[in-house]
Every structure is written in structure tokens, then in C-alpha cells.
C-alpha positions in Angstrom: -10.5 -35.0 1.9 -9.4 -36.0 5.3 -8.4 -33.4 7.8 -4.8 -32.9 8.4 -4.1 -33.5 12.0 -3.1 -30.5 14.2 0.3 -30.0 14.5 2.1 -29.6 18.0 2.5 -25.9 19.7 5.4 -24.7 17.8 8.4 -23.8 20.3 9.4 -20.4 18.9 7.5 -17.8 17.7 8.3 -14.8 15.5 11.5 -12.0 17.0 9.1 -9.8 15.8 5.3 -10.4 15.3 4.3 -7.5 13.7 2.5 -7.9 10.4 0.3 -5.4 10.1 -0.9 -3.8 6.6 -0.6 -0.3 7.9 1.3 1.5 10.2 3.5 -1.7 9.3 6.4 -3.3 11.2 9.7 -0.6 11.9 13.1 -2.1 10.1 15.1 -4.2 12.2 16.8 -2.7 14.7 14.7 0.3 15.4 14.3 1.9 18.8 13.4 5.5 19.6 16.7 6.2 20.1 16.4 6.9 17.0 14.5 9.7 16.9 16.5 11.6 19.0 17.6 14.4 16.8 14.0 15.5 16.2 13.3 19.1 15.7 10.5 19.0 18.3 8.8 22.7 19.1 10.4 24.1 16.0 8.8 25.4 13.4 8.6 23.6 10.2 8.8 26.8 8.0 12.4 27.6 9.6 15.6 26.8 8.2 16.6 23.5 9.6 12.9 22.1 9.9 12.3 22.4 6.6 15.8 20.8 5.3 14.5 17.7 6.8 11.4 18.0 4.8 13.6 18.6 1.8 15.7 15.6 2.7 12.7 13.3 3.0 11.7 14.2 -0.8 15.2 14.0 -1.9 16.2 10.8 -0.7 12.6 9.4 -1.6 13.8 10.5 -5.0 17.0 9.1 -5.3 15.8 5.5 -3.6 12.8 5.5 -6.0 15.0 6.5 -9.2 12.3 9.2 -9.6 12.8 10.6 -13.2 14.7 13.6 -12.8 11.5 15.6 -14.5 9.1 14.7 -12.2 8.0 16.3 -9.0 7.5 15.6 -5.4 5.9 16.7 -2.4 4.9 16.0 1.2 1.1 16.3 1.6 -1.4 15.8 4.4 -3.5 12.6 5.4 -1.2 9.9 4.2 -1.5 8.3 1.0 -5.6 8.9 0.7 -5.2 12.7 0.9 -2.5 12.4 -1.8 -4.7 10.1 -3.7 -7.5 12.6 -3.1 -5.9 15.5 -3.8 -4.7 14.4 -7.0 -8.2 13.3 -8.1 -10.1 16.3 -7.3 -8.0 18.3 -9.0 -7.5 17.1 -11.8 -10.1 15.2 -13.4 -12.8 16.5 -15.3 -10.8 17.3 -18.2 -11.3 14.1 -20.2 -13.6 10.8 -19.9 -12.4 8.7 -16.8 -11.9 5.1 -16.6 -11.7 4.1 -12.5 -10.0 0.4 -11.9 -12.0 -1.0 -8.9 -10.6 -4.7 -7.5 -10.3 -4.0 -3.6 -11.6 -1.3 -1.5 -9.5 1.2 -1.8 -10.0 1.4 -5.6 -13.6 1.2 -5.1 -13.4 3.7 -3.0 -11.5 6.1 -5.6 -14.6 4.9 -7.9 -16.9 6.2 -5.6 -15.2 9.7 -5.1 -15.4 9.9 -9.4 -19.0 8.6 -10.0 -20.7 9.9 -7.2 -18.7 12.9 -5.7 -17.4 14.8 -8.1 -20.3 13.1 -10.7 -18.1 13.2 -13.6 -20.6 12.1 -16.5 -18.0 10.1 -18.9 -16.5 7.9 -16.2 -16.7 4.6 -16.2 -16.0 2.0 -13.6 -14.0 -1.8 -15.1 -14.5 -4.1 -11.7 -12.9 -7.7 -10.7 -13.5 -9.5 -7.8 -11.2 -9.9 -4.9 -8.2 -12.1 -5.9 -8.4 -11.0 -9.9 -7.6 -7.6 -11.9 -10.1 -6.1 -14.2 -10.1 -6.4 -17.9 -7.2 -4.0 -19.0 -7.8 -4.5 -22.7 -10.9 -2.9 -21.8 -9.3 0.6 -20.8 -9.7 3.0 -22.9 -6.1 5.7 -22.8 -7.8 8.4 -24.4 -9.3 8.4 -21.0 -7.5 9.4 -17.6 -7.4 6.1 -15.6 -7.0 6.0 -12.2 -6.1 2.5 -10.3 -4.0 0.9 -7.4 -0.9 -0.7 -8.6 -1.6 -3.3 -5.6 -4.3 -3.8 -4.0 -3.4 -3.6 -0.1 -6.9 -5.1 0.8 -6.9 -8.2 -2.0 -3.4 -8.3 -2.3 -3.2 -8.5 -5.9 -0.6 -6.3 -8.1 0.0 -5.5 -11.8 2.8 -7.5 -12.4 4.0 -4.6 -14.7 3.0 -1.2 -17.1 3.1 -3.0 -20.2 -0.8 -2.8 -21.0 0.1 0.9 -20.7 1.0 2.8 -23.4 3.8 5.4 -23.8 1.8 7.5 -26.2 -1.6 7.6 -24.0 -3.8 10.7 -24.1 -5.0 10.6 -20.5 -3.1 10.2 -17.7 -2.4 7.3 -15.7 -3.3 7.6 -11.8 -1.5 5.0 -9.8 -2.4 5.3 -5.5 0.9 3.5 -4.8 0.7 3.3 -1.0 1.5 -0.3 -0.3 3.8 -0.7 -3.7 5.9 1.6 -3.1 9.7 0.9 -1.8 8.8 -3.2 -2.7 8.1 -2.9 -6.2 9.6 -1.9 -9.7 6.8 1.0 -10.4 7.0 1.7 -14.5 7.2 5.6 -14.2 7.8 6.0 -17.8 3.8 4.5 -18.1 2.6 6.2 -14.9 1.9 10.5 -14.2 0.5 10.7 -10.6 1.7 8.4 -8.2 0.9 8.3 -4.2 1.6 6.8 -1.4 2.4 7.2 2.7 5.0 6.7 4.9 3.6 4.2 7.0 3.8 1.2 4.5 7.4 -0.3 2.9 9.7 1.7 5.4 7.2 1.7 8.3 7.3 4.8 9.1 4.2 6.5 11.0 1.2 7.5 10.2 -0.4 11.0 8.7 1.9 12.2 6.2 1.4 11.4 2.0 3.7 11.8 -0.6 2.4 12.6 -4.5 4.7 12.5 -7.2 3.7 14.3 -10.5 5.3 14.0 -14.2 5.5 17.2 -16.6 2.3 15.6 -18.1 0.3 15.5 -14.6 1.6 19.4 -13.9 0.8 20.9 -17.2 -2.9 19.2 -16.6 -2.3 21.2 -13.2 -1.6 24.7 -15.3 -3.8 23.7 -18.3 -7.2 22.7 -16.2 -9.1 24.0 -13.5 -12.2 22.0 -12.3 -15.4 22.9 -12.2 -15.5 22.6 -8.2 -14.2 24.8 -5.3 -10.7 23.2 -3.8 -10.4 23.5 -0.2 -7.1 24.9 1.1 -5.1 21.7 1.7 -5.7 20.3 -2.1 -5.1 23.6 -4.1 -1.6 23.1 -6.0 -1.6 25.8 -7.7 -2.0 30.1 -7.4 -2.3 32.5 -9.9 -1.9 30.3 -12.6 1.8 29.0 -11.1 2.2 25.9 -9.7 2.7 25.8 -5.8 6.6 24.7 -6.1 6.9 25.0 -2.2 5.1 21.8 -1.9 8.0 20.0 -3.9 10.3 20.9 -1.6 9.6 20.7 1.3 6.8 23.9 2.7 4.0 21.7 3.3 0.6 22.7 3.2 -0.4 22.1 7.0 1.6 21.5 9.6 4.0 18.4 9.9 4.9 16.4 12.7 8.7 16.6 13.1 9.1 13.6 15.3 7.0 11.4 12.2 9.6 13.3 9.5 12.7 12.4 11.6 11.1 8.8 11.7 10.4 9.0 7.6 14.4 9.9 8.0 15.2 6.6 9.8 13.4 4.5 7.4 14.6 6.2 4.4 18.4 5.7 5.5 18.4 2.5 6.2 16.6 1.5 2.9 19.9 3.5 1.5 22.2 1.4 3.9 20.9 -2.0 2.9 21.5 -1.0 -0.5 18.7 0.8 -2.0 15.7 -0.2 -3.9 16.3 -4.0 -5.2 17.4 -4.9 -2.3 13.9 -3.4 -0.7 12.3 -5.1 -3.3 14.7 -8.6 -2.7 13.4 -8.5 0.8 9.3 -8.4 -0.4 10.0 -11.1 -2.9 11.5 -13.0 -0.3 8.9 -12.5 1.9 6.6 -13.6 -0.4 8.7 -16.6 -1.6 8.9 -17.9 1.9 5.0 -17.9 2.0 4.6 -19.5 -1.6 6.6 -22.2 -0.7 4.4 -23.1 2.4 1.1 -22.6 0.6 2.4 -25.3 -2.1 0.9 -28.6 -0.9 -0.9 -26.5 2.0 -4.3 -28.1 2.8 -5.1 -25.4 5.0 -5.0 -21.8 3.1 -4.2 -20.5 -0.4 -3.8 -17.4 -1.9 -6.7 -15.5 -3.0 -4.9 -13.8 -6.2 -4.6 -17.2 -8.0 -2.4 -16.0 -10.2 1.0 -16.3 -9.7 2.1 -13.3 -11.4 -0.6 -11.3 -10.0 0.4 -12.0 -6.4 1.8 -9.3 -3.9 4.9 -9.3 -2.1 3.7 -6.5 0.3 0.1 -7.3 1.7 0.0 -10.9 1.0 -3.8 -12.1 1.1 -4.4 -15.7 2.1 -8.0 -17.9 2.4 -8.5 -20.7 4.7 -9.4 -23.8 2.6 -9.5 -26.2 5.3 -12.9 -28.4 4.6 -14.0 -27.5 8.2 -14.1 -24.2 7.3 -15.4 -23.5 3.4 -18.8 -25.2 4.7 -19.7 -22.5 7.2 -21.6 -19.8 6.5 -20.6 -15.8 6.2 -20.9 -15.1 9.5 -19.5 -18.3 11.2 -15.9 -17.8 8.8 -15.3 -14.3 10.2 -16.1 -16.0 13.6 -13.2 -18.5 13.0 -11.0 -15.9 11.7 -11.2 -14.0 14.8 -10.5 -16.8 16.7 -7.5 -18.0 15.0 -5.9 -14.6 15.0 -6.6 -14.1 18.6 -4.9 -17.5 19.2 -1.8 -15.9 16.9 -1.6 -12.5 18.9 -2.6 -14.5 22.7 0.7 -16.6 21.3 3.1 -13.5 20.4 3.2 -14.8 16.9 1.0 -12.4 15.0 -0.6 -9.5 15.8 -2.7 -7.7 13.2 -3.3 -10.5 10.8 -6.9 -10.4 9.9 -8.3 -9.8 6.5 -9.2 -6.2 6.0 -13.2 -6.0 7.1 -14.3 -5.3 3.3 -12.1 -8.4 1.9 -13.0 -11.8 2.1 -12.6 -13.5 5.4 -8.9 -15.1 5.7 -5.6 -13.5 7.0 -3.3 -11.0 5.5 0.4 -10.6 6.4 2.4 -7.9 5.7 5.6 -8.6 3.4 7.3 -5.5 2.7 10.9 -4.4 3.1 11.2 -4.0 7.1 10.0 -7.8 7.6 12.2 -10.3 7.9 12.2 -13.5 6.3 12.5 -15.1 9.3 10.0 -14.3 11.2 7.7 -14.8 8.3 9.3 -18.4 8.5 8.5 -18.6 12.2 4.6 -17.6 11.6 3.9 -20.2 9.5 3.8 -22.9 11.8 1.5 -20.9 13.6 -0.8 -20.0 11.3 -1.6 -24.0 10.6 -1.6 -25.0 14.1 -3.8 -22.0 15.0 -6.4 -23.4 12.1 -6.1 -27.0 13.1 -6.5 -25.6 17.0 -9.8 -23.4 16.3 -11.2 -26.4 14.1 -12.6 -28.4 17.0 -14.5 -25.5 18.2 -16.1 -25.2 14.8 -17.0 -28.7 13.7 -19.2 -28.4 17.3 
């Protein structure tokens, strides 16, 4: 196939260039201004403090249409202690099946087989760009998966290989799903994720949300391992109900919670969670249409229905660069996202370092559509630019 030839500079680049996975992009129109009315120097166990807390799970709630039943608290180290916290202490109580397709969800394998050693667990893998075998899951088991995968950028596109009457419980590490997508809680019992994803908020906080199902396990089970302080959820046989709203475990920065404010208010303003989601999709959309036909890159979830809106996961397929070897791709990555960044039209737009080599772009709610619009030219002319270094 012939190459394509490169494309002129493009004359505008991106208001906003930001498209990284994680912290992600502020919404439009942020400045620290902002952030003004942060309780700084205060403690967070006193009265005002603490109703910001409150207010973060409340209107976390109300955005999510959280079922009324279910639980929610503030935890710390984003959405990996949440994830964490809700894996160590609660499985062990039944057979475990882990989902592992990127490297987060490998990574929650590894904490189940080889941490905490649990000897009925068992792993169902895919490849980047594919989800395992769900027919293969077992719900008489817990099962513990991301609902997408932020470093493959591959989603369920919805619960229905769950079912309402499992036995186990269904643990879903939500961090980069969250706020862009329609999570099935009806099918779901844990759920997790951070503040510095959909509403780019910053960085250090987690929020787990628990059904009635997840807590009894809480009252019903305790594992056969110690807890340190920061995962223990429950004391004398009562749950910890202070974490649900809003007396965190350690100490929160108010300056990140008055920021987790921001973002949560205007996700209200611009009217709530479909139109969150309506942005992602749009997002996404906008990048569909300029893979379709695209020589250069392509998606690595091949399936449609499979793709995310949020961490959108492309490959180069340009023929200059499928025939180099491991080492020479990541080379040629590098250099087309330094081009991007020395440009001002991307900045953070490499494949995570596990994934394969290509170049993932952030999609959630506080991008817009038009500077997604505005990369694109970028990203092929960058390609085409880096090319005649390669085929050297």
C-alpha cells in the first residue's frame, strides 16, 4: 500500500491540549479562582470541613443516581486504595474469579493469586484490545474486573452477562468509567474510582461505593489476614458509618475536596450525567469518524461496541511503522508525541508503558469536542513527519 503523503503543518492547534489519562484535563473554564473558598488550615473533622466532605458524597450520589441503599465514602490513595481496600477485605469468603485485559486488572489479579494467595481464584485473561470470555465466569464466585480498561481502552458495553441473582459479588474498579458511562448498579456491589479521571479533579483521594450485599459481606466475613488502619471498615462488629459521610480515614486535602466541588457542580450545571456521558461519546465519535478510512492508526479494541469513550487507545498502522521491531515502535512513538507536545497540540498522549506502543487520548466529560477535532490533524501529520526519520 503506498504511503499517504504528509499532510501540511496544521494552522491551529488544540485551545486546550490536554489529554492525559490521569490527572485528566480540568472542565472548561477552570482557573484557580476557583478554589478560592477552600477551607485551608482547617481541620477536616470540624464542622464546616467536613460538610464539604459530605457534599462531595452527596452530590457524587445524586449525579451517579446511586441507589438510594447503597453506600459511599471518601478513601485514601485514589481509586487503587479504594480498589484495594475493597479487595482485601473482603475476599476470601468464596472462590474468586479475577478479569485481567489491561494492567490494572492484572494487577488486581496479582494482589488475589499472589498476595493474599487465595487458593480457589482463578484468573480469565484477553489480550490488549479484547475482553475475556464472560461466559466463562462462574457467579457463584466473587468476580472482580474493570468496567474499562484505562490502559487498553476497552469497556463492557453493558451488565447483561451479569446476573441479578449471582451468589458472589461483583467487583467493578470504575476509575476511568465513572461520570462517562451508564454503570449497571443493579448488576454491580463494589464499585471504585478517583477524582482525578471524568471531572478532572486532582489527585490522591478514592471514592468506594458499597451495596447492602457488599456491607453484609463486610459484617458477615472477616479475613483471614491483619488489615492495616486505612482499609479497616468496620469495629466491633459495626460497620465504620463515618466513612460514608464524610470522616475520612486519614487526612484530606481541602484545597483537592474544594476542587472535587468544582468538578462535581459543573457536571450538575451542564445537566447531569447524560450529558457527561453525551460529551465522551462525542468525543469518541469525533475520533471514530477520523479512524474510518485512516491509513495511519486504528483502534486497538476492534470491536465497536467494546470501545471507550474515556481513554481512547489507538495503534499506528502506517506500513512504515508495523515493520519495525519492539524497540524501534516505542522509539517512533516517542517521537511523534514529542512533535505533538513541542507543537502545543498534545501533551501526555503516549500509550501507557505496559500497553502496546500507540497513543491514547483522553475522552471524558471535561474535553471538548473541539479540540479533539483540532488534534487530529496533528496526530497524522506528526506520523507522516517522524516517518522519514524511520524508513532511514
Amino acid at each position: 500500500m503506498a504511503d499517504i503523503s504528509a499532510p501540511a503543518r496544521p494552522l491551529s492547534a488544540p485551545l486546550n491540549p490536554n489529554f492525559s489519562s490521569g490527572p485528566c484535563a480540568k472542565r472548561p473554564g477552570f482557573s484557580l479562582r476557583a478554589l478560592e473558598g477552600a477551607l485551608l488550615g482547617r481541620s477536616h473533622r470540624a464542622k464546616e470541613p467536613k460538610a464539604r466532605l459530605a457534599e462531595v458524597i452527596s452530590l457524587s450520589k445524586e449525579i451517579l443516581g446511586l441507589p438510594a441503599d447503597w453506600r459511599l465514602g471518601i478513601v485514601p490513595a485514589s481509586d487503587t486504595g479504594a480498589i484495594e481496600m475493597a479487595l482485601w477485605s473482603m475476599l476470601g469468603a468464596r472462590p474468586v474469579d479475577v478479569l485481567a485485559h489491561e494492567s490494572f486488572s492484572e494487577a488486581w489479579a496479582t494482589d488475589v493469586v499472589k498476595q493474599l494467595k487465595l487458593p480457589d481464584a482463578r484468573v480469565l485473561s484477553a489480550e490488549y484490545g479484547k475482553l475475556p470470555d464472560v461466559s466463562a465466569i462462574d457467579f457463584s464466585h466473587d468476580v472482580v474486573l474493570a468496567w474499562n480498561g484505562t490502559t487498553s481502552g476497552v469497556r463492557f458495553p453493558n451488565g447483561d452477562f451479569i446476573p441479578a441473582d449471582r451468589e458472589g459479588l461483583v467487583f467493578a474498579d470504575s476509575t476511568s468509567a465513572a461520570f462517562a458511562m451508564d454503570l449497571p448498579w443493579q448488576k454491580l456491589d463494589v464499585v471504585t474510582w478517583s477524582w482525578q479521571k471524568v471531572l478532572g479533579g486532582e489527585a490522591g483521594h478514592g471514592m468506594l461505593a458499597l451495596s447492602p450485599r457488599a456491607v453484609e459481606r463486610l459484617l458477615s466475613y472477616k479475613p483471614a489476614w491483619p488489615l492495616p488502619k486505612i482499609f479497616r471498615m468496620t469495629s466491633g462488629g459495626k460497620l465504620t458509618e463515618g466513612i460514608f459521610v464524610g470522616e475520612t480515614i486519614n487526612t484530606p486535602s481541602m484545597l483537592c475536596v474544594e476542587d472535587a466541588l468544582d468538578g462535581l457542580r459543573w457536571a450538575k450545571s451542564v445537566g447531569g450525567l447524560q450529558q457527561l456521558i453525551g460529551r465522551s461519546e462525542g468525543n469518541l465519535a469525533a475520533i471514530a469518524a477520523w479512524v474510518e478510512g485512516n491509513e495511519r492508526v486504528a483502534f486497538l479494541a476492534e470491536n465497536a461496541a467494546t470501545r471507550s469513550c474515556t481513554s481512547i487507545c489507538l495503534k499506528i498502522t502506517a506500513d512504515w511503522f508495523v515493520t519495525l521491531e519492539d524497540e524501534q515502535q516505542q522509539k517512533a512513538v516517542k517521537a511523534v508525541t514529542a512533535l505533538l507536545e513541542k507543537n502545543g497540540a498534545a501533551f501526555d498522549a503516549a500509550s501507557y508503558r505496559d500497553a502496546p506502543a500507540g497513543l491514547r487520548i483522553w475522552g471524558g466529560a471535561t474535553v471538548e469536542r473541539s479540540d479533539i477535532e483540532a488534534l487530529l490533524p496533528w496526530i497524522d501529520y506528526a506520523i507522516d513527519t517522524v516517518s522519514t526519520e524511520f524508513r532511514k
